[in-house]
py3Dmol code that shows the C-alpha trace and the ligand (Angstrom):
import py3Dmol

protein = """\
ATOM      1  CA  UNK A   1     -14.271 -84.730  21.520  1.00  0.00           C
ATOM      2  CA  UNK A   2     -16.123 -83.129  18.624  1.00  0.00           C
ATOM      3  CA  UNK A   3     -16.882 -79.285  18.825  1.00  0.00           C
ATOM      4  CA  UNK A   4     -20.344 -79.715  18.873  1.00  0.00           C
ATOM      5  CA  UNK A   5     -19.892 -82.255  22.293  1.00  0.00           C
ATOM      6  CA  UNK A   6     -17.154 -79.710  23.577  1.00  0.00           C
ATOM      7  CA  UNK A   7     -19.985 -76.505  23.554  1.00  0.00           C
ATOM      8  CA  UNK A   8     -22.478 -79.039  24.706  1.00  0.00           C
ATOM      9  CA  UNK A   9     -20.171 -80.126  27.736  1.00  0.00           C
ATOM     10  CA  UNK A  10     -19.333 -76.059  28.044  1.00  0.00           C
ATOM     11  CA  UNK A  11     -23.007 -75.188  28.420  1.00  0.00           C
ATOM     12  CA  UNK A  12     -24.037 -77.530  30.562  1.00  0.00           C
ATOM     13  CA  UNK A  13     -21.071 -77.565  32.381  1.00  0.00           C
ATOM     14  CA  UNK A  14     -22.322 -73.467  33.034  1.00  0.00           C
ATOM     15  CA  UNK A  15     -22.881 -73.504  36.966  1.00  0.00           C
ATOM     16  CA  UNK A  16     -25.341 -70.740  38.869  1.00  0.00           C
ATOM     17  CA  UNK A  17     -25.015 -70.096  42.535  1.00  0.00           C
ATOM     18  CA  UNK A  18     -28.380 -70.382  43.924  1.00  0.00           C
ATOM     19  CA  UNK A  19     -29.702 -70.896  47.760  1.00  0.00           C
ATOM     20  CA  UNK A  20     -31.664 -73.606  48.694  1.00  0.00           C
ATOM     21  CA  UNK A  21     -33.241 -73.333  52.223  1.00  0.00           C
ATOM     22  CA  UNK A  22     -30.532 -71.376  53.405  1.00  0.00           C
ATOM     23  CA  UNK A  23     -27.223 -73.308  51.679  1.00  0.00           C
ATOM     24  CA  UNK A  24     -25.438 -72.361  48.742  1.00  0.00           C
ATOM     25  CA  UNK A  25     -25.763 -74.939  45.476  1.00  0.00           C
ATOM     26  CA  UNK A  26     -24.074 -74.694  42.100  1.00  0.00           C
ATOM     27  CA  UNK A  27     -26.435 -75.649  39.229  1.00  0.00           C
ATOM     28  CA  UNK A  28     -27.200 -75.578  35.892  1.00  0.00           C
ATOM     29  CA  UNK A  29     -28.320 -71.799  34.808  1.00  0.00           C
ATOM     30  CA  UNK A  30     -30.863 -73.689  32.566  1.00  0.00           C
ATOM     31  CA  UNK A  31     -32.674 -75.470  34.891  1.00  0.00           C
ATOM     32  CA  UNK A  32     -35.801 -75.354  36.779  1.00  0.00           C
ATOM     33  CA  UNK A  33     -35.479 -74.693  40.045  1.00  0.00           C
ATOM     34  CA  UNK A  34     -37.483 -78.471  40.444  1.00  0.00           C
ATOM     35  CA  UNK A  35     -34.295 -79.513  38.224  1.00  0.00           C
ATOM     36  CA  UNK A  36     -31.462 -77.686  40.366  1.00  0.00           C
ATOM     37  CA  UNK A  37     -33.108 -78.808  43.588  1.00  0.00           C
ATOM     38  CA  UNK A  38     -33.115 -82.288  41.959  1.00  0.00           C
ATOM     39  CA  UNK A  39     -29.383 -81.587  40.695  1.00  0.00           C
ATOM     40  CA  UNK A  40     -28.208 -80.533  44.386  1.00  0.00           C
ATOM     41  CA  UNK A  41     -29.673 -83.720  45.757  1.00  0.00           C
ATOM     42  CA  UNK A  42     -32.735 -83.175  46.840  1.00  0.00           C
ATOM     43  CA  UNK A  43     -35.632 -85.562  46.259  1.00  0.00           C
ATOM     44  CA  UNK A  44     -39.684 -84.983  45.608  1.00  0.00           C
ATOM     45  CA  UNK A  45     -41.437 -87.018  47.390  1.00  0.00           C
ATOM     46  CA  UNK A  46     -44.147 -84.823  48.103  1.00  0.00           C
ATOM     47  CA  UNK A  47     -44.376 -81.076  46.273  1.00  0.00           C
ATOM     48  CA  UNK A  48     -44.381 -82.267  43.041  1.00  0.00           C
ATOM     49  CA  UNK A  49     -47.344 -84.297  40.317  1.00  0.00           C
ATOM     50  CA  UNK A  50     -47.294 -82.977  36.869  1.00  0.00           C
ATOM     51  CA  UNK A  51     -44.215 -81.136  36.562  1.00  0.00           C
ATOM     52  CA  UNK A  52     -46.146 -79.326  33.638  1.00  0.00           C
ATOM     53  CA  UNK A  53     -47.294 -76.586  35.691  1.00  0.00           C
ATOM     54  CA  UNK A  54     -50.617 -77.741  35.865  1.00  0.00           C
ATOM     55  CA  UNK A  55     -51.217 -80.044  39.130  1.00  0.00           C
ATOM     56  CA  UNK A  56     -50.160 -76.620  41.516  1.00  0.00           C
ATOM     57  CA  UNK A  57     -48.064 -78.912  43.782  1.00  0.00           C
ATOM     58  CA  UNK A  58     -44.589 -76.787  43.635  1.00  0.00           C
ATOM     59  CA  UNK A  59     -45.018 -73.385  44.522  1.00  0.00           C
ATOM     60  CA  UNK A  60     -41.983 -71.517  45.488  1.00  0.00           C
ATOM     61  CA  UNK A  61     -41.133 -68.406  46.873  1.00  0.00           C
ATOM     62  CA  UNK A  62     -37.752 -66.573  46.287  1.00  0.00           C
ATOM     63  CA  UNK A  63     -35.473 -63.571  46.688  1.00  0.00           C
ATOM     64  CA  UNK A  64     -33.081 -61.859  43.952  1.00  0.00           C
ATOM     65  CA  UNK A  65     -29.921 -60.649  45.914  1.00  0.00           C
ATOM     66  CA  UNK A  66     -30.687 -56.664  45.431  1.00  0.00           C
ATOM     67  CA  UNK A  67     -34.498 -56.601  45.186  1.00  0.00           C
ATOM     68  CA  UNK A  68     -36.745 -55.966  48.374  1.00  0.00           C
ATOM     69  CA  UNK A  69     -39.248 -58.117  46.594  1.00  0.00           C
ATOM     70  CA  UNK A  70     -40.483 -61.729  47.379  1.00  0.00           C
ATOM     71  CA  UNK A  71     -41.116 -63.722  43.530  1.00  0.00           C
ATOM     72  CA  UNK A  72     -43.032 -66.618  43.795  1.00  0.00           C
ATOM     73  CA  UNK A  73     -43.319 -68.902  41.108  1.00  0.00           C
ATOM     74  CA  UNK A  74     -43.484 -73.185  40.238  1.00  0.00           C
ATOM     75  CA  UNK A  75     -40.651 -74.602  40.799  1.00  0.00           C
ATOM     76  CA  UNK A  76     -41.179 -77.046  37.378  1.00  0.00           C
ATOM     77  CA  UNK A  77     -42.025 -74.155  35.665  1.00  0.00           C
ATOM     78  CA  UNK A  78     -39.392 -71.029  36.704  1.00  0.00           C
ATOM     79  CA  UNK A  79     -35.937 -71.236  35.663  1.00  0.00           C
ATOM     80  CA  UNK A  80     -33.352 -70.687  38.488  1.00  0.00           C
ATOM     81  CA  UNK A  81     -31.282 -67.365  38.456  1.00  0.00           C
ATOM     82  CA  UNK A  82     -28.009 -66.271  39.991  1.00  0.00           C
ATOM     83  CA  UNK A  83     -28.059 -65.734  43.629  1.00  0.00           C
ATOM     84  CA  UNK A  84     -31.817 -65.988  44.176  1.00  0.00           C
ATOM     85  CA  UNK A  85     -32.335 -67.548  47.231  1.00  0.00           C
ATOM     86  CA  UNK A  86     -35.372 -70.184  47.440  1.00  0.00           C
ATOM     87  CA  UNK A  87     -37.701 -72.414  49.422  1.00  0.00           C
ATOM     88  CA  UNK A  88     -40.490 -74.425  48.454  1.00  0.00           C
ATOM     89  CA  UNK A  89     -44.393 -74.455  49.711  1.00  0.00           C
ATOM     90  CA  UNK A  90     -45.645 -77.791  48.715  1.00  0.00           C
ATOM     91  CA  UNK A  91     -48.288 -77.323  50.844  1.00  0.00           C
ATOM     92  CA  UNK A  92     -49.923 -74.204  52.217  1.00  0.00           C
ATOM     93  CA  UNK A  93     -51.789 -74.941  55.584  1.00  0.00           C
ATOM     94  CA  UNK A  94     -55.011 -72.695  54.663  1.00  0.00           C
ATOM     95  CA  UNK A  95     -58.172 -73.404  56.249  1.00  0.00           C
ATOM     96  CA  UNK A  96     -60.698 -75.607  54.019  1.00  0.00           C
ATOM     97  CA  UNK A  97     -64.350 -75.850  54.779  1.00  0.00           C
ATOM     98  CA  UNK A  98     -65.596 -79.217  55.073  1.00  0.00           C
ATOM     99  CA  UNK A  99     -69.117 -79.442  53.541  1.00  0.00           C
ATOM    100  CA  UNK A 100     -71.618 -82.193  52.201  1.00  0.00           C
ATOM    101  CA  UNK A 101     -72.248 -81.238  49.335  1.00  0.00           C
ATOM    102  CA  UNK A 102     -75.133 -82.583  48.102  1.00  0.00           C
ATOM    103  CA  UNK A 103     -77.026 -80.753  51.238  1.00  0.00           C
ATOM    104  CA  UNK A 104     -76.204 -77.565  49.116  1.00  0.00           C
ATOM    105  CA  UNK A 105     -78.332 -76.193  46.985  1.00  0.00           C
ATOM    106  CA  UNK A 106     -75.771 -72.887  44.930  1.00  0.00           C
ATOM    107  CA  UNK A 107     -76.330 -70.171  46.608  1.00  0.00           C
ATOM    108  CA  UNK A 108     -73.973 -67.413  47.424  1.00  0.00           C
ATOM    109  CA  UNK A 109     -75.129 -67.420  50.868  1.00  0.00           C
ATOM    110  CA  UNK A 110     -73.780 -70.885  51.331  1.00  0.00           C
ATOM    111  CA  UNK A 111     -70.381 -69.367  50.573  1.00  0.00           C
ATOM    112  CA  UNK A 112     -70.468 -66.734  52.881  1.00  0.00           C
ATOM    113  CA  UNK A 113     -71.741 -69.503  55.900  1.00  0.00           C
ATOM    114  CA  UNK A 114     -68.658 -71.545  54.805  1.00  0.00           C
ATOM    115  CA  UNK A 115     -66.496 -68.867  53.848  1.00  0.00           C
ATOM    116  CA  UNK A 116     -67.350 -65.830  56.571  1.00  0.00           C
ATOM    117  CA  UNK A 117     -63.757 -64.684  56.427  1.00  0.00           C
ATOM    118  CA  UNK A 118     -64.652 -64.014  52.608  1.00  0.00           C
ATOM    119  CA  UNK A 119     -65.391 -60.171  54.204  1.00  0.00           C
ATOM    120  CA  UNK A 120     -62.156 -59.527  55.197  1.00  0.00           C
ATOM    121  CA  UNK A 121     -60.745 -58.889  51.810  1.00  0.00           C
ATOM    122  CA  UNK A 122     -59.313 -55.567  51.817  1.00  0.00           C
ATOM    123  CA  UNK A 123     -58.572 -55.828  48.024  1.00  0.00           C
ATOM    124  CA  UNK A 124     -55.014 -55.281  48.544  1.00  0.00           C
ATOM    125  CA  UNK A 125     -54.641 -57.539  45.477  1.00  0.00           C
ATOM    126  CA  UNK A 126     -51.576 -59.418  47.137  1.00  0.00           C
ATOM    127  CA  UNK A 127     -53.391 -62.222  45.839  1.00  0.00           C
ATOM    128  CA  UNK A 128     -53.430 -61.311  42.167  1.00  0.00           C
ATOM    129  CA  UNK A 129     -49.881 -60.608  41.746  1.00  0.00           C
ATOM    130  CA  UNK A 130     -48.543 -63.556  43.532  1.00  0.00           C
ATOM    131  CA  UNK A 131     -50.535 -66.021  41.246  1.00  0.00           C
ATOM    132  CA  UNK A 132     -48.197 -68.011  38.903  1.00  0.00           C
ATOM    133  CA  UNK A 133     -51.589 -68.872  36.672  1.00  0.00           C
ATOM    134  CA  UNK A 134     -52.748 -64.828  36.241  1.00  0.00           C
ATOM    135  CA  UNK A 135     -55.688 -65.447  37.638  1.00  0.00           C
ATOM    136  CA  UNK A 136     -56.998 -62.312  38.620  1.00  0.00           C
ATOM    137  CA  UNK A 137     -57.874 -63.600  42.042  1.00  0.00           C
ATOM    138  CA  UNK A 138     -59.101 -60.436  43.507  1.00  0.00           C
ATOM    139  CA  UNK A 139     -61.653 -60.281  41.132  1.00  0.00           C
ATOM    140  CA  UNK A 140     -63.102 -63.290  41.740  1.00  0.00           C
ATOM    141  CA  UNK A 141     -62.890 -63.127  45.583  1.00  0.00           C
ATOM    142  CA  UNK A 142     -65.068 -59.333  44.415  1.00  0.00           C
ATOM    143  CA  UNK A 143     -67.277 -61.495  42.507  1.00  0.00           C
ATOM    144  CA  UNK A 144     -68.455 -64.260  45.221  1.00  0.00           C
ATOM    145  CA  UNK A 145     -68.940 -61.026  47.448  1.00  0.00           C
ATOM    146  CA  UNK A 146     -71.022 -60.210  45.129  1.00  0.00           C
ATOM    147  CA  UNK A 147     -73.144 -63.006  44.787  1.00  0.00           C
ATOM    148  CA  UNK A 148     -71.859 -64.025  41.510  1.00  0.00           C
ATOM    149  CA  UNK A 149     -70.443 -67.697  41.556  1.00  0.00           C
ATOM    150  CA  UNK A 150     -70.665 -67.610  37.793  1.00  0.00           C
ATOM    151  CA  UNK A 151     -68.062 -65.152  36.761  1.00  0.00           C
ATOM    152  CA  UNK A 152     -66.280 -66.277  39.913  1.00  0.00           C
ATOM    153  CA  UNK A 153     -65.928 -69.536  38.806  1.00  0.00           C
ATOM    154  CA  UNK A 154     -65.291 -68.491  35.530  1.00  0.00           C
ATOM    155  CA  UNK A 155     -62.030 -65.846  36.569  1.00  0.00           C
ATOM    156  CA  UNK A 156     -61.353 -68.745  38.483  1.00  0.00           C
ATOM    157  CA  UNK A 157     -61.257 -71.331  35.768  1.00  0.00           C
ATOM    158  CA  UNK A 158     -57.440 -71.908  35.306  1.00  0.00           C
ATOM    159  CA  UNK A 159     -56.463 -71.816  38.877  1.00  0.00           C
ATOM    160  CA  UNK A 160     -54.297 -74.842  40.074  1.00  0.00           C
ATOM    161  CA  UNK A 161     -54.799 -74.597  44.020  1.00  0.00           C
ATOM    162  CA  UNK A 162     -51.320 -74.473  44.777  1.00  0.00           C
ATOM    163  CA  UNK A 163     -52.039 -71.893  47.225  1.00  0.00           C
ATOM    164  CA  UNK A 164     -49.705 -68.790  47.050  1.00  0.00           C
ATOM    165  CA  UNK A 165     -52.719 -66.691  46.932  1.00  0.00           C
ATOM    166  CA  UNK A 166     -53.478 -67.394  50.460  1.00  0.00           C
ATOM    167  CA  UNK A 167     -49.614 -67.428  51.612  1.00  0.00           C
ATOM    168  CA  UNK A 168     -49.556 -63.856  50.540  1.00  0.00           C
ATOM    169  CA  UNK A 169     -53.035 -62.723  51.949  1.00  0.00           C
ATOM    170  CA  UNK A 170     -52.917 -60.297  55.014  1.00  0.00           C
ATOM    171  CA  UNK A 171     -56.711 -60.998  55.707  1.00  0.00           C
ATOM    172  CA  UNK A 172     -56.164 -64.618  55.748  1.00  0.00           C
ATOM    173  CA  UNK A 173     -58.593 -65.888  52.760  1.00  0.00           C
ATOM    174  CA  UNK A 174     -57.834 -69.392  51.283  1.00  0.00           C
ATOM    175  CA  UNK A 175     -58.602 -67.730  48.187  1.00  0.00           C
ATOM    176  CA  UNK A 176     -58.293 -70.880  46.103  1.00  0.00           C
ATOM    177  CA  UNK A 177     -61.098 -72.888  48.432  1.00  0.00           C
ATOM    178  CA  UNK A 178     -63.406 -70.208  48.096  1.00  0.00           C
ATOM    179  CA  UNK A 179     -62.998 -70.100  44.237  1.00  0.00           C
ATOM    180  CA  UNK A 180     -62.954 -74.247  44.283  1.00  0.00           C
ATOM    181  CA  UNK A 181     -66.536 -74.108  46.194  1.00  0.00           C
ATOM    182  CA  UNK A 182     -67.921 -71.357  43.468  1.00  0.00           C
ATOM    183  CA  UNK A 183     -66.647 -73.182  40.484  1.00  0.00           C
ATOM    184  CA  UNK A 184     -68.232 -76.817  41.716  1.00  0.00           C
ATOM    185  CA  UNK A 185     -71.541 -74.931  42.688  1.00  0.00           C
ATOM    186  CA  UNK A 186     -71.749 -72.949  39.434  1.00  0.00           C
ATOM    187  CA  UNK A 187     -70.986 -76.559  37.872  1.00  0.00           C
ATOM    188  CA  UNK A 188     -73.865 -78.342  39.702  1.00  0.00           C
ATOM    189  CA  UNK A 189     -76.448 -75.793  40.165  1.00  0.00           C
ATOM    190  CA  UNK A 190     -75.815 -72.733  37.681  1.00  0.00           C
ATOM    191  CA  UNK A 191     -74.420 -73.719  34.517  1.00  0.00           C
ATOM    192  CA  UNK A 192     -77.200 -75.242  31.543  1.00  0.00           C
ATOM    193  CA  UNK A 193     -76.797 -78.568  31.671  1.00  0.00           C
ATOM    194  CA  UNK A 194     -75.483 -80.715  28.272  1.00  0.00           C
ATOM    195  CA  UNK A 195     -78.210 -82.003  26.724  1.00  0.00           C
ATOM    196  CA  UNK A 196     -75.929 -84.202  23.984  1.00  0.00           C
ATOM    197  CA  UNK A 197     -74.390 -85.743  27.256  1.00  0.00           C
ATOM    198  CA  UNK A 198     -77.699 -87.310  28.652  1.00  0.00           C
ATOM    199  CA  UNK A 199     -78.633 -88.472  25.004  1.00  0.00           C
ATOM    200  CA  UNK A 200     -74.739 -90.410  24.865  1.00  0.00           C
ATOM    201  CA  UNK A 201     -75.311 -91.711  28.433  1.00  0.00           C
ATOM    202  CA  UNK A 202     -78.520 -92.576  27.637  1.00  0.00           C
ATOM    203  CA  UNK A 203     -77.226 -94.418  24.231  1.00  0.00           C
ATOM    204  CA  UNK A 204     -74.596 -96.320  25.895  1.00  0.00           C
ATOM    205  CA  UNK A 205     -77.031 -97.481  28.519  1.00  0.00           C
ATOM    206  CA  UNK A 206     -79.300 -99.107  26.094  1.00  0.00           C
ATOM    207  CA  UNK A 207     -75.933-100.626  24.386  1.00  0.00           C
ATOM    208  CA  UNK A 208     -76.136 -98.727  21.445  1.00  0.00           C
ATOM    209  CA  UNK A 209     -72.154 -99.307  21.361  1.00  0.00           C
ATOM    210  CA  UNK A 210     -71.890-102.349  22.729  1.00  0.00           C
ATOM    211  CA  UNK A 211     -71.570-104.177  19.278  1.00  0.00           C
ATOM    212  CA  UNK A 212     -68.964-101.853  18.309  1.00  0.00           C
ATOM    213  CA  UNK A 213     -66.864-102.029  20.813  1.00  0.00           C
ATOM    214  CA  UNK A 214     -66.616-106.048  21.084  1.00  0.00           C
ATOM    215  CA  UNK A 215     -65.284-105.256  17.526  1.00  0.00           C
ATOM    216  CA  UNK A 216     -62.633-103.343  18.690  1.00  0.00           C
ATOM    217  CA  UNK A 217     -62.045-105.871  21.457  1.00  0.00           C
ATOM    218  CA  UNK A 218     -61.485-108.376  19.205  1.00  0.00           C
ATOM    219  CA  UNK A 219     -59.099-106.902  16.598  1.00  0.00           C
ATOM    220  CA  UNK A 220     -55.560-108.071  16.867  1.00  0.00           C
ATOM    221  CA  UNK A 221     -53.114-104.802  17.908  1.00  0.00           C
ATOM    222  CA  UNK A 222     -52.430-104.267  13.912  1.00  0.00           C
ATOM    223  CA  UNK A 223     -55.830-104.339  13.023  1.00  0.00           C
ATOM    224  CA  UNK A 224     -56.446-101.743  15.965  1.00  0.00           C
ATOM    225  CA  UNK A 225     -53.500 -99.475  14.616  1.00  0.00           C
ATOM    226  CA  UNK A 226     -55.061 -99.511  11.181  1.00  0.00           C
ATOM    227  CA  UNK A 227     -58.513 -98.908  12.171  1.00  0.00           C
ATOM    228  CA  UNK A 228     -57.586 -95.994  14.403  1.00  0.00           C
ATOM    229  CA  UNK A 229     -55.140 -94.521  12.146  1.00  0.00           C
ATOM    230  CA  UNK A 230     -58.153 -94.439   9.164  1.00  0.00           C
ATOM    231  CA  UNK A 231     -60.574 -93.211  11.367  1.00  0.00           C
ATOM    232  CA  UNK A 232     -62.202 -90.025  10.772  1.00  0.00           C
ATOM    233  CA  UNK A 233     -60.589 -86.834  12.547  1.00  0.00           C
ATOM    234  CA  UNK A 234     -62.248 -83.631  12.921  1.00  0.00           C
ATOM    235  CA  UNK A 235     -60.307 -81.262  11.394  1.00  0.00           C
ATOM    236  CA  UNK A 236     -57.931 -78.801  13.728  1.00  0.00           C
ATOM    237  CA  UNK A 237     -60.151 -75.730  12.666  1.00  0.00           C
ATOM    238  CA  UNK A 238     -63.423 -77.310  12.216  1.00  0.00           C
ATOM    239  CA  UNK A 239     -66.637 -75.279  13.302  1.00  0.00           C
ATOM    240  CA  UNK A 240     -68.808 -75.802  16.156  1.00  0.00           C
ATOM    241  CA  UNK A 241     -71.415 -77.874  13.739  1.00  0.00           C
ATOM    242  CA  UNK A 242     -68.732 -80.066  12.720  1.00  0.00           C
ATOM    243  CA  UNK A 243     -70.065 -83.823  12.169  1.00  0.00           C
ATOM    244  CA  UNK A 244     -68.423 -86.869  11.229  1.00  0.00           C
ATOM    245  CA  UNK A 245     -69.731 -88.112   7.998  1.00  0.00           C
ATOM    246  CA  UNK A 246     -70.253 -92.015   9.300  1.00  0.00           C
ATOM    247  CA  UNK A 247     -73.236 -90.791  11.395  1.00  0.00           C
ATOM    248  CA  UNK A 248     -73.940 -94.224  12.618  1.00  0.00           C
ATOM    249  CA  UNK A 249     -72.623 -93.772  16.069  1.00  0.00           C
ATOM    250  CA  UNK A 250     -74.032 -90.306  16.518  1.00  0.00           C
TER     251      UNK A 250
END
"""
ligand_1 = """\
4
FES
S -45.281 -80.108 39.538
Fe -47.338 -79.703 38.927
S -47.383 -77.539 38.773
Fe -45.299 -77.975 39.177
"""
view = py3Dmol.view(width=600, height=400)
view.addModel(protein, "pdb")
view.setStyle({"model": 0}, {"cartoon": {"style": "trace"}})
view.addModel(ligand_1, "xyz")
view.setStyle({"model": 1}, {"stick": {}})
view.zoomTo()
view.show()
């Protein structure tokens, strides 16, 4: 065996104790916890999509042996430690509104109808710290209170749904529903819309494309290759007024 193959063999062969639900595993100190859990035997089947950290399917919550404290985390995204002790949440049971929602019309007040458990926020901030995204979650619960779905749906932006927010809450918001319904109203109702987007739908709808495309369509795959890898890019740093120079599909 060479020496490099020896340390690689030595390193991986570099086991963790960790507890799953309760029973002691060895594993891999490098992996994820989604890794160990796979590594001790256990299968996703549900609790897991991107495995990117982006879908929000595999929050976890754990202990560290010494620490009063309960971490929560992603399991595709956290990387196990000694002794921590673990269980997964793929899905957090908090209650959704059900809605039609092209009966609403974006205001606030259809929030708090929905929502009325919105007003028991004691702005403990539970919710903030728990959140594996940062999403300051307090301040955008503050911010539908408010009135303002905007800058709620905007502090809300990056959230993933998985849910921790509400496991942690001690007034029992589903946080992430409530900051779901403000982004999709600020979407529909409150945001400008995009001009360029109803000129391009309206382009492709009078086939303004359609020639190029059956083009494409009939190019054999290396005439595809070529023609996509010597098509114009917009440059990495390119300003906001950036245009192609072949405007003929502008
Ligand atoms: S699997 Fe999607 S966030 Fe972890």
């Amino acid at each position: 065996m060479s020496t490099t193959t020896e340390e690689a063999t030595k390193v991986a062969a570099k086991l963790i104790p960790i507890y799953i639900m309760g029973k002691q595993y060895e594993v891999p100190e490098t992996l994820t916890i989604m890794k160990a859990m796979e590594y001790a035997g256990y299968k996703y089947i549900r609790g897991c999509g991107c495995r990117g950290g982006v879908c929000g399917a595999c929050s976890t919550v754990y202990r560290k042996p010494g620490d009063y404290k309960i971490y929560t985390g992603l399991a595709c995204q956290t990387v196990v430690e000694p002794e921590m002790y673990l269980t997964q949440l793929p899905f957090y049971p908090a209650m959704r509104a059900t809605y039609n929602f092209e009966t609403l019309q974006g205001n606030p007040e259809e929030v708090y109808v929905l929502y009325p458990e919105l007003f028991r926020c004691v702005a403990c901030n539970a919710c903030t710290k728990v959140c594996p995204m940062d999403v300051e979650v307090m301040d955008y619960i503050a911010a539908v209170k408010q009135g303002d779905l905007l800058r709620a749906a905007e502090i809300s932006f990056d959230c993933i749904q998985c849910g921790l927010c509400a496991s942690r809450c001690m007034g029992e918001l589903p946080q992430y529903h409530i900051g779901q319904l403000a982004r999709r109203l600020a979407g529909a109702f409150l945001t400008p819309r995009a001009e360029h987007l109803k000129t391009m739908v309206a382009n492709i709808e009078t086939g303004r494309y359609t020639e190029g495309l059956q083009q494409l369509k009939a190019m054999n795959l290396e005439t595809l290759k070529k023609t996509y890898q010597a098509r114009e890019m917009e440059p990495a740093v390119a300003g906001e007024d950036w245009t192609p120079q072949d405007k003929q599909y502008l």
